[in-house]
N, C-alpha and C positions, 0 to 999 in steps of 0.2 A: 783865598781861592775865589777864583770870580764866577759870577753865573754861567760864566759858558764852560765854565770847568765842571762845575755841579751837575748842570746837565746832562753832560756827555757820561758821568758815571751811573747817576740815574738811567738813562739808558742802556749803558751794559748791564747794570744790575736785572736790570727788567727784560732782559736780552737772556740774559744766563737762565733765569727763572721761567723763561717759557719753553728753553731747551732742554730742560732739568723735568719740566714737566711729561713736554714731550716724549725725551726718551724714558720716562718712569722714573729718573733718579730720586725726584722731590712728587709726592702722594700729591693725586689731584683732590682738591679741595671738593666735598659732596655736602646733601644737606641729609646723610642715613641718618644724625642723632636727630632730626626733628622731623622726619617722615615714616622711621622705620620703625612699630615698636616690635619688634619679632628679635632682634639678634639674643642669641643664646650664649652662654658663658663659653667662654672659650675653653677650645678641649685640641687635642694635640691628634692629627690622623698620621698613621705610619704607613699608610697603605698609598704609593704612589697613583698619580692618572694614568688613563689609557688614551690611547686614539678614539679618536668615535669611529662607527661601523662604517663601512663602504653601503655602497648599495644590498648588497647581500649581507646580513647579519652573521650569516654560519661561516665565511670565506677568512681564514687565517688573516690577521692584523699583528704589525711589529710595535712593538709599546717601546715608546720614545722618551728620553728626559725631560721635561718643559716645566714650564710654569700653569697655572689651572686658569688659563680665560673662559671668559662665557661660553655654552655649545649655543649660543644663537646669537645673531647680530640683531636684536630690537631697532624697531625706528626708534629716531632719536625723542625724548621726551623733552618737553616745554615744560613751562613752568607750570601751566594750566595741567598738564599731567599728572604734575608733582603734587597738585591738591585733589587730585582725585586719589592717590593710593591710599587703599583701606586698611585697616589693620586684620592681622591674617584671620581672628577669630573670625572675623565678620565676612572674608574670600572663603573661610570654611564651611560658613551657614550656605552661602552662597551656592559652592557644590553641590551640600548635603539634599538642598530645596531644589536638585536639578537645572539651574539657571545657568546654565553653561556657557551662553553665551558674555554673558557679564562675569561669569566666574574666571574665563579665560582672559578677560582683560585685564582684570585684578591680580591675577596669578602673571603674567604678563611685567606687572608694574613693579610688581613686588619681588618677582627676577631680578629686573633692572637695578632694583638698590639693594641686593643682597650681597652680601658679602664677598668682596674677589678673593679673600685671602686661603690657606686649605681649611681651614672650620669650616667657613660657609660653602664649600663646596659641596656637599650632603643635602644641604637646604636649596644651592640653586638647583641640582638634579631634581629634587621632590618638586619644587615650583613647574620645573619643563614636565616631570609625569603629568601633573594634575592637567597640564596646559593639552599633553596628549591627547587625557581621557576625556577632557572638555571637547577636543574636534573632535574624536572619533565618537562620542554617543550624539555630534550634530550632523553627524556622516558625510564628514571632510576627513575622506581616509585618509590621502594621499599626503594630505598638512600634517595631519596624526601621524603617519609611521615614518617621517621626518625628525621629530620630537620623541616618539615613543625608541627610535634606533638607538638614539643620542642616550639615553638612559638605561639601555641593556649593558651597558659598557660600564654601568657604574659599580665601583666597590663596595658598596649595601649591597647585602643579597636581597634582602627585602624590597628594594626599589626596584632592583633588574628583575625579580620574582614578578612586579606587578606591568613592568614595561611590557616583558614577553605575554604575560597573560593578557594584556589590550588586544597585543598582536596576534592574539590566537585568535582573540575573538572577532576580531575585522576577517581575519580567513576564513573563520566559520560563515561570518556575513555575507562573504564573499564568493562559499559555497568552494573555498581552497584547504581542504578537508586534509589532505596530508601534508600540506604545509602548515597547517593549525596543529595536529599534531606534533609535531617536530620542534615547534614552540614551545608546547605544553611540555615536551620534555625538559627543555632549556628551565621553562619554572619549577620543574622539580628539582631540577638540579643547584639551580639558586636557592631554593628552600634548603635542602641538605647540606648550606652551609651554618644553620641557624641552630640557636643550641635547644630551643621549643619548637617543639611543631605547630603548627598553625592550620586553619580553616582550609587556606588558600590550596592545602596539598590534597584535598579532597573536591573542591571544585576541578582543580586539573585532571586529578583522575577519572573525574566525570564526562569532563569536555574528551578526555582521547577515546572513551569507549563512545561518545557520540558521535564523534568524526568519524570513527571506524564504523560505527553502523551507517549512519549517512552516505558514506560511502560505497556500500556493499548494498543499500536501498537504491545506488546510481546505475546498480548493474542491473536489475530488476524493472520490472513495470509493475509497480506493484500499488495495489489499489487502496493501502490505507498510509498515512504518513502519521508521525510519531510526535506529540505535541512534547515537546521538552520543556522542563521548566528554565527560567529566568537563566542566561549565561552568565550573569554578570556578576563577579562574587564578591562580599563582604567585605566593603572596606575596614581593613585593618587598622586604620588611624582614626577611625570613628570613635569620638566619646575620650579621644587620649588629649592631654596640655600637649605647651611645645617641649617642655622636658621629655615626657614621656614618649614624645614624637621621636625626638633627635638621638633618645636610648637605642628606640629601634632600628634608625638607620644605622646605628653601629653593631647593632647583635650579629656577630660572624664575619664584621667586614674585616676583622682582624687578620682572618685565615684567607682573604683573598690576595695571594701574591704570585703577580705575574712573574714570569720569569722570560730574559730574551733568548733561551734558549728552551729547545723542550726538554720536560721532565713531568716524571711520574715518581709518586711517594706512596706506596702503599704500606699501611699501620696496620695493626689487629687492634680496634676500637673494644671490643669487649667478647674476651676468650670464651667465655659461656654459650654465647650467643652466637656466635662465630659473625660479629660486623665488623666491617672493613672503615678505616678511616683514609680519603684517598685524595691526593692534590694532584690534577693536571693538566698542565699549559703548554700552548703550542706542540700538541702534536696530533697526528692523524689518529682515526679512529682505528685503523688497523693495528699500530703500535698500540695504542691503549688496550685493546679487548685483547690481544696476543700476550701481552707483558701481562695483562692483570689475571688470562687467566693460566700463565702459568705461574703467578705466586700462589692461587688458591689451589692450584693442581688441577685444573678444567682445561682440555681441550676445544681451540676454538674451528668450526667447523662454518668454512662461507660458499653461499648457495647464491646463481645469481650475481654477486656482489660484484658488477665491474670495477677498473682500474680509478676511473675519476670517483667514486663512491668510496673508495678503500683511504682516497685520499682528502676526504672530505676533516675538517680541521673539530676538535670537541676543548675547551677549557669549562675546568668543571673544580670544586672542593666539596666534598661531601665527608658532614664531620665524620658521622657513623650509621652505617647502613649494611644491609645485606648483600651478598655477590651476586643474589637474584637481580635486586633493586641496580645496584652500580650496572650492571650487565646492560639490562634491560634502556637504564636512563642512557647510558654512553650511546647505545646504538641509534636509541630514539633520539638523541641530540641531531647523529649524522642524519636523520630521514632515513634508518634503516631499523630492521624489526630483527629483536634479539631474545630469543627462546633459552632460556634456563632449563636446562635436562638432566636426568642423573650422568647422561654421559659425557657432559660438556655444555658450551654455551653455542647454539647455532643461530646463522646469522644473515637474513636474507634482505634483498632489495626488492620493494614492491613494487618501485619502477620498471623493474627490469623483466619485468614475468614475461616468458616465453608465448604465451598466449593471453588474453583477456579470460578463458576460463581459471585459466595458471593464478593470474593475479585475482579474479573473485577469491578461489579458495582460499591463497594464500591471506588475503585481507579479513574473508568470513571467519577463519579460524583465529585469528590475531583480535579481529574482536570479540567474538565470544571466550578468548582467554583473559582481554581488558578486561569485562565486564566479571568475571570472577573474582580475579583479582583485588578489585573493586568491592564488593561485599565481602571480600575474607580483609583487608584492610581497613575498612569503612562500616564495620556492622552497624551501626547506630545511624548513619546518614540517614536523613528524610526523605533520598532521594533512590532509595533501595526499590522502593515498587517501581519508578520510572525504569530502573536500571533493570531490571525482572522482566519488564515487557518487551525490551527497546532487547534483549538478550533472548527473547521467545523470537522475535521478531527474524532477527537475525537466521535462527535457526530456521523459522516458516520459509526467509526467501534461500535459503541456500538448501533446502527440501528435504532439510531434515524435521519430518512433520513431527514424528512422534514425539523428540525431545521438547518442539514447538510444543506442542497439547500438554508435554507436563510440563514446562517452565510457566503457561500462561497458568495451569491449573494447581500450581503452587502459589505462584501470586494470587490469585484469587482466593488461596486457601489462606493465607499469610497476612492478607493486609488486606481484609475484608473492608475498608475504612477507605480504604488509597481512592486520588478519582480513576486510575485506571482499571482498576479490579473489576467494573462490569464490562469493560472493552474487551478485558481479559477473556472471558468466559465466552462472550461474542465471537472472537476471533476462535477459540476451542471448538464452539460448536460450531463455524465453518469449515474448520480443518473439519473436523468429525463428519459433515454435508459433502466435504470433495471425494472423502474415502469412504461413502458409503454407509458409514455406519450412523443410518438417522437416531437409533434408540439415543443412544447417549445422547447425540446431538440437542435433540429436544429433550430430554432430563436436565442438560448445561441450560436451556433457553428457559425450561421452567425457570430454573434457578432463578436465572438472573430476574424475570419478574417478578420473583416471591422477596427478592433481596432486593434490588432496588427498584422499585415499581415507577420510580420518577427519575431514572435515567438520561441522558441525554440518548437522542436516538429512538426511543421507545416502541416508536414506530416501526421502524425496522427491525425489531427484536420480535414485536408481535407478526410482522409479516415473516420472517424467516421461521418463527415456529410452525404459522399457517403452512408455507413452502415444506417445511419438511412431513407435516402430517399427511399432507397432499402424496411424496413422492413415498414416500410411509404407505399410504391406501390407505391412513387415517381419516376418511375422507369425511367423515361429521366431522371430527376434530377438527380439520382446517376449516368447514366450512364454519363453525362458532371462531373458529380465530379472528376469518376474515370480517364473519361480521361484526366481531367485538371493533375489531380496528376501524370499520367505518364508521360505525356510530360513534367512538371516540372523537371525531371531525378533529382531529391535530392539525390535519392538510389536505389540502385539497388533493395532491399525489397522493396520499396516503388511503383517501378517501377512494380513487382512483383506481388505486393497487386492486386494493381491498372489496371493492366491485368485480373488478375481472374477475378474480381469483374465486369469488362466492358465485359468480356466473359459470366459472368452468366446473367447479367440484358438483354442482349440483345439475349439470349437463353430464356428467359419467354416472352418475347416478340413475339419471333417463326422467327425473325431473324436470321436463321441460317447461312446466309453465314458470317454478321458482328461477329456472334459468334464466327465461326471459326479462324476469322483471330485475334481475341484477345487473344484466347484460344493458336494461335500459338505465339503470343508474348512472353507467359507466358510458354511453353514449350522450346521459345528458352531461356528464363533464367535459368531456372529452369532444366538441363539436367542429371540431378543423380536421380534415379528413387529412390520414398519416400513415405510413407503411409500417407501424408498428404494431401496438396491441389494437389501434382503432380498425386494422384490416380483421384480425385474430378474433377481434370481437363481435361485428357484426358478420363474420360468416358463422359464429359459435350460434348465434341469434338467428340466422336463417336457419341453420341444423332443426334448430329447440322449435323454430314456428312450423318448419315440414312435416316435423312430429308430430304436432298439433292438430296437422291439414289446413293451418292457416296460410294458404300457399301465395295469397295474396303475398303478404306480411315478409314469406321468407323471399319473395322476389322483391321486395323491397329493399329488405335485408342484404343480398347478396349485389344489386346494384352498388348500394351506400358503400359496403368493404372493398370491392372494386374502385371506388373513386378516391380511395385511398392508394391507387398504384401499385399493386403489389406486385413482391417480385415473381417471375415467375413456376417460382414451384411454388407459390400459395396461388395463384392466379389459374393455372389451366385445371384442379381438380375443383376449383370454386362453378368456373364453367361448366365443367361437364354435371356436376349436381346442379344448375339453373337450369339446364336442359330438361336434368330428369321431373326440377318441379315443376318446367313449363310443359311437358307432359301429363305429369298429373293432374295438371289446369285443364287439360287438353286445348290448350293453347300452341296448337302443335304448327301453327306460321310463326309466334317468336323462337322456340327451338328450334326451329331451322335456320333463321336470321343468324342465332347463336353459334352453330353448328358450322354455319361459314363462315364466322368470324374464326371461330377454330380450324381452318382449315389454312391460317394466315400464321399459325404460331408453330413452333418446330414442338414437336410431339415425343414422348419416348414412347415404345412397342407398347407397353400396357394402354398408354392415352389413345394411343389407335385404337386398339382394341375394343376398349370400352366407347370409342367415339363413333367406331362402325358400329358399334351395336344397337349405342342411339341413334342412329342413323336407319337402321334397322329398324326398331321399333316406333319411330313417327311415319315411316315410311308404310309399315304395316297396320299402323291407326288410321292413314289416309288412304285407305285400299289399294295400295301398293306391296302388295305382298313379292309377289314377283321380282320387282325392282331389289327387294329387302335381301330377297334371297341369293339376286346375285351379288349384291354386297360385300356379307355375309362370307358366301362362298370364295372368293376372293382374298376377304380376311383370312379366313379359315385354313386358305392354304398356304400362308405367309408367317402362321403363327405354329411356332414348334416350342412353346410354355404350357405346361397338362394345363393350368389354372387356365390361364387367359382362352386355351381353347376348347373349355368345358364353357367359359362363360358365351363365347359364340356358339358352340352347339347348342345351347339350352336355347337362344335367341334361334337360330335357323331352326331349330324345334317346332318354335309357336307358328315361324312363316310356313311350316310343312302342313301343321295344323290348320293354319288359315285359308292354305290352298287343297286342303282336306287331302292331302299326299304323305296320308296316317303311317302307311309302311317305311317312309324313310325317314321318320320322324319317330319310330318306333326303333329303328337299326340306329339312328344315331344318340341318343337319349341310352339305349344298351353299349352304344360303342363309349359313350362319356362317363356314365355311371360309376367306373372302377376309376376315372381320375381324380374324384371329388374326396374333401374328404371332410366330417360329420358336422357340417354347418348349413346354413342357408339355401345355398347352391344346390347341396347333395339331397335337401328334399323336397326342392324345389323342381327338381326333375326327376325326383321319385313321382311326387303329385302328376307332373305332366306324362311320364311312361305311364302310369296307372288310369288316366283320361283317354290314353290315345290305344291301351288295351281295351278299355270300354266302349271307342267306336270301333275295335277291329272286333267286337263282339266276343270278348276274351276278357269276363265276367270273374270268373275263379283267378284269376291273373293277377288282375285288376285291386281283387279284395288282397291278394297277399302283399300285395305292395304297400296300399297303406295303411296298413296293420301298419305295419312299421314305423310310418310314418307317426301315425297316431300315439304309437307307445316310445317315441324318441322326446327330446325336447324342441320340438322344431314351432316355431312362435305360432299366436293362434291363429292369423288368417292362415295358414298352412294346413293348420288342424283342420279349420270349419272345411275348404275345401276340400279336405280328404273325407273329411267326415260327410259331405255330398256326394263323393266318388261312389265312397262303401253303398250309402243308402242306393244312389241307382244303381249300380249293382249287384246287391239283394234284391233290386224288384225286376232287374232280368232272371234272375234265380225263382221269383216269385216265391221269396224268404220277406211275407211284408212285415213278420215282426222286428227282424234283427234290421229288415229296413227302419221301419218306424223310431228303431231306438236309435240307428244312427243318423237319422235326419236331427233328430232333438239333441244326439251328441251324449246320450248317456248308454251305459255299458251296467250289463247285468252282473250278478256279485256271485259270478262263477271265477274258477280256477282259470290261472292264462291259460292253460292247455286242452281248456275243455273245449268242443269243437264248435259249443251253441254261443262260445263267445265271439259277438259281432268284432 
């Protein structure tokens, strides 16, 4: 044979072998024995592949015959690659220590030389999960539910248990609350094909009664939000070899078999207990819940539930479980909500609710029956107090207060320990604040400071006790509360609060000097002029300095709260009291300046009223009586309120008296008398009828009037002046003892009826 013969066959040879390659006939040459040390004994799977998901996970898929190629096309690896792949123990630490970034790369490589044959097909799925939960806790959703899809398809139930569970928890992230749901159902139902139950079935029943409250907090504005613990649940491959790895991707994948046509298998799993063993693939949720429940003998009843929802696609194996559980999971697969009754199974679409009240109830109620559920399947869970609160909660925004006050005050009773249990008792005693009933209220607030005295918040806990002993008329109580909470110095707000509040109680009190100096605490915090408590405050301050007659002080006073902008229903009655104390200054050119500033502002009848009157009265200090009068009179006949027009009689009163025009000052004062009624006013123009019977020389008149006066409670400048009436009086009578006694204001220790009583 000569060389040109040799060649030419060498060439087909090496021609055939790259097409042998090509088309798969001859195995391509790899370097797995000296990169990979991970491959597991070979084990035989009976369970064919599926399609991977479309874009929607829930959307009916036809499972086709093939071969098991990779669900990802990797860029291509170099050699320098190929000395970076690490051995798994060491991608597993990698995970475990959160390094996710390098974990995905290692998980990545170690795809690439895993196994193409069906063994390693279990292990390249587990490699793309881990690769999922790598992007998605570096919040590269959109890479993540790429890879986490690709893995809900797989025959481990364990592995598609933990795909959908990523993807619940990207939609919780995501604030996609019923699509998280509807996942979490998908994991339960991957669980149910496992022959132990696991951790992971109680993380999921946690995340749906949280999406279901979150949800039902979307329909609210509601002012407290709910700290949940960690979503993230317990890896189950934690602390396991790769034997004991590769056991559990096969625990139940036995029972996963598709079928290209639909079918349902319903078992009786175990007679006693009455659980269902139940296989079903490719078909709609409406065949499913129809067929299953007329093997249990339940009627199914659908509310809502339109055409494309009836038709929404469920595969599911669940070894053994209850017809509550199967009911409930099947509907929850579709994104529909499945109620277990004695009369059947009923079966609504949250989507579909006829109004947004419709779908609050219908959601509020679905999760306060998760959340039952939930503690009657999970007693032991650590996560019971959260689930008690987030379950109170629920009830507060949907207005059912009372079951709210006992679910929080159960939890507080129950799990004294939990950290929500003072939040619990907090939120009790605010319901108990909206409905009124402070007793309890402040008994829960005790509580809570006697039980945990270094709460977060504590602040707040001690000003809401203050606030309720306040609306209580507890009014020492609050005022020790507020002051305990300032001297605390937690905060300067607190500090703040805590000033006001010991300013106000101790202003209803008529403590005005203590007012003052609280009121100044809270000015010196607060020194940016502001239309909230800093208006509130310094007109509280001018009140408490008027008191005093430090009138200076309270025109100080009511400047400063004014330059806080206020709006104007705290603005026009702030005015008309600077009027009254630039009067008392007899500064009676600033209250007039004043007075026309008010004549610039829209008034209601009473601010008239009271504006003519001021008006009247600077008018009548500036020997303008006259002018005052026709005012007055004017007002007078404009105003048809008994009140408001006893308060201008009593003013045209003093102008009759100042222009000594006693008799129609005597007719009006008798004409107002019967509209007053046993305050201020009323002996206020007792006093003045009884002055202006003494210059009509009507001495016996005069005395029975403020008899009256004198034995009412009418404050003492009232008294003393009547107490001068009586004296002159008795000295027109030329009575000078019962004068003399009542000039000094003392009364002799006779019977009231007796006649020598002055």
């Amino acid at each position: 044979m000569t060389l040109l013969q040799v060649l030419l066959v060498m060439n087909m040879v090496l021609v055939l072998l790259v097409a042998g390659v090509a088309l798969n006939l001859i195995p391509k040459p790899t370097l797995r024995a000296a990169v990979t040390p991970l491959e597991p004994a070979p084990q035989v799977l009976t369970t064919p592949g599926r399609e991977s998901l479309p874009a929607d996970p829930t959307q009916r898929t036809t499972p086709k015959t093939r071969d098991y190629p990779r669900q990802t096309s990797p860029d291509r690896f170099g050699r320098r690659d190929q000395e970076k792949v690490l051995p798994w123990e060491e991608v597993e630490r990698l995970f475990a220590a959160r390094r996710y970034d390098e974990a995905y790369t290692a998980y990545k490589a170690l795809m690439y030389y895993a196994p193409r044959h069906s063994d390693g097909r279990l292990l390249n799925e587990y490699f793309q999960l881990r690769m999922g939960q790598c992007l998605a806790r570096t919040d590269q959703t959109s890479r993540a539910r790429e890879e986490l899809n690709a893995v809900t398809q797989s025959s481990s139930p364990i592995l598609r248990a933990l795909a959908w569970f990523e993807l619940a928890t990207i939609d919780v992230s995501e604030r996609r609350y019923l699509a998280a749901r509807t996942k979490a159902y998908h994991v339960l139902a991957s669980l149910g094909a496992m022959e132990h139950p696991m951790a992971l079935e109680a993380d999921c029943a946690f995340m749906i009664g949280r999406v279901l409250t979150e949800k039902v907090r979307g329909f609210q504005t509601a002012e407290h939000r709910i700290r949940w613990p960690s979503d993230r649940a317990p890896d189950p491959f934690a602390g396991l070899d790769k034997d004991q790895i590769y056991e559990l991707f096969q625990e139940g994948a036995a029972g996963w078999k598709p079928s290209l046509k639909p079918s349902l298998e319903v078992q009786t799993a175990t007679e006693e207990m009455e659980r269902w063993r139940v296989r079903c693939s490719q078909m709609t949720i409406e065949e499913v819940l129809n067929q299953f429940g007329r093997k249990i003998g339940k009627d199914v009843k659908w509310y809502g539930v339109a055409g494309g929802a009836l038709r929404r696609p469920v595969d599911f194996f669940m070894r053994s479980a209850s017809s509550q559980k199967i009911s409930e999971t099947a509907a929850g697969m579709a994104g529909l909500i499945g109620r277990f009754t004695l009369d059947g199974i009923v079966v609504y679409d949250p989507q579909d609710a006829t109004s947004v009240a419709k779908q609050q109830n219908l959601i509020s109620r679905e999760a306060i029956s998760a959340w039952r559920l939930f503690f009657l399947r999970h007693p032991t869970d650590p996560r019971i107090p959260d689930g008690r609160f987030a379950l109170a909660a629920v009830n507060e925004w949907s207005g059912e207060k009372i079951n709210a006050i006992h679910e929080y005050e159960l939890l507080a009773r129950r799990h004294k320990r939990a950290a929500v249990a003072p939040k619990a008792l907090l939120q009790a005693a605010k319901l108990k604040i909206g409905m009124m009933n402070f007793a309890k209220a402040r008994q829960d607030l005790v509580d809570l400071l006697d039980l945990y005295p270094d709460c977060p918040g504590v602040d707040k806990v001690y000003l809401m006790l203050a606030q309720v002993n306040e609306t209580a008329g507890r009014v020492d109580e609050a005022i020790r509360s507020y002051e305990y909470l300032y001297y605390r110095n937690l905060s300067e707000d607190s500090r703040r609060i805590a000033s006001m509040g010991a300013g106000r109680c101790y202003s209803r009190q008529g403590k005005h000097s203590e007012a003052t100096q609280w009121l100044a605490r809270y000015a010196a915090i607060v020194r940016k002029p502001n239309p909230d408590d800093y208006v509130d405050a310094y007109f509280m301050m001018a009140q408490s300095e008027t008191e005093q007659k430090n009138y200076s002080m309270a025109v100080q006073a009511y400047h400063r709260g004014l330059a806080g902008r206020p709006e104007i229903e705290k603005r026009i009655p702030a005015l008309l009291e600077l009027v009254s104390v630039h009067i008392l200054q007899e500064d009676f050119i600033s209250a007039l300046g004043v007075l026309n500033h008010l004549a610039k502002e829209t008034l209601t009848k009473e601010q008239e009223c009271r504006k003519a009157v001021l008006t009247a009265r600077v008018l009548r200090e500036l020997g303008l009586a006259e002018k005052a009068r026709s005012v007055l009179k004017l007002q007078l006949s404009v105003t048809d309120t008994g009140d408001l027009k006893a308060e201008v009689g009593i003013e045209l009163a003093r102008c009759h008296m100042a222009v000594e025009d006693y008799d129609s000052a005597q007719k009006l004062l008798t004409e107002i008398l019967p509209l007053l009624q046993n305050n201020r006013s009323l002996w206020l123009a007792e006093v003045l009828l009884a002055e202006v019977c003494l210059k009509l020389d009507e001495p016996d008149q005069a005395i029975g009037i403020v008899r009256k006066v004198r034995a009412s409670a009418a404050p003492i400048d009232l008294q003393r002046q009547a107490s001068k009436i009586l004296g002159e009086a008795f000295l027109r009578k030329r009575e000078y003892e019962k004068a003399a006694l009542a000039f000094t204001g003392l009364k002799k220790n006779l019977p009231p009826d007796s006649k020598e009583n002055p």
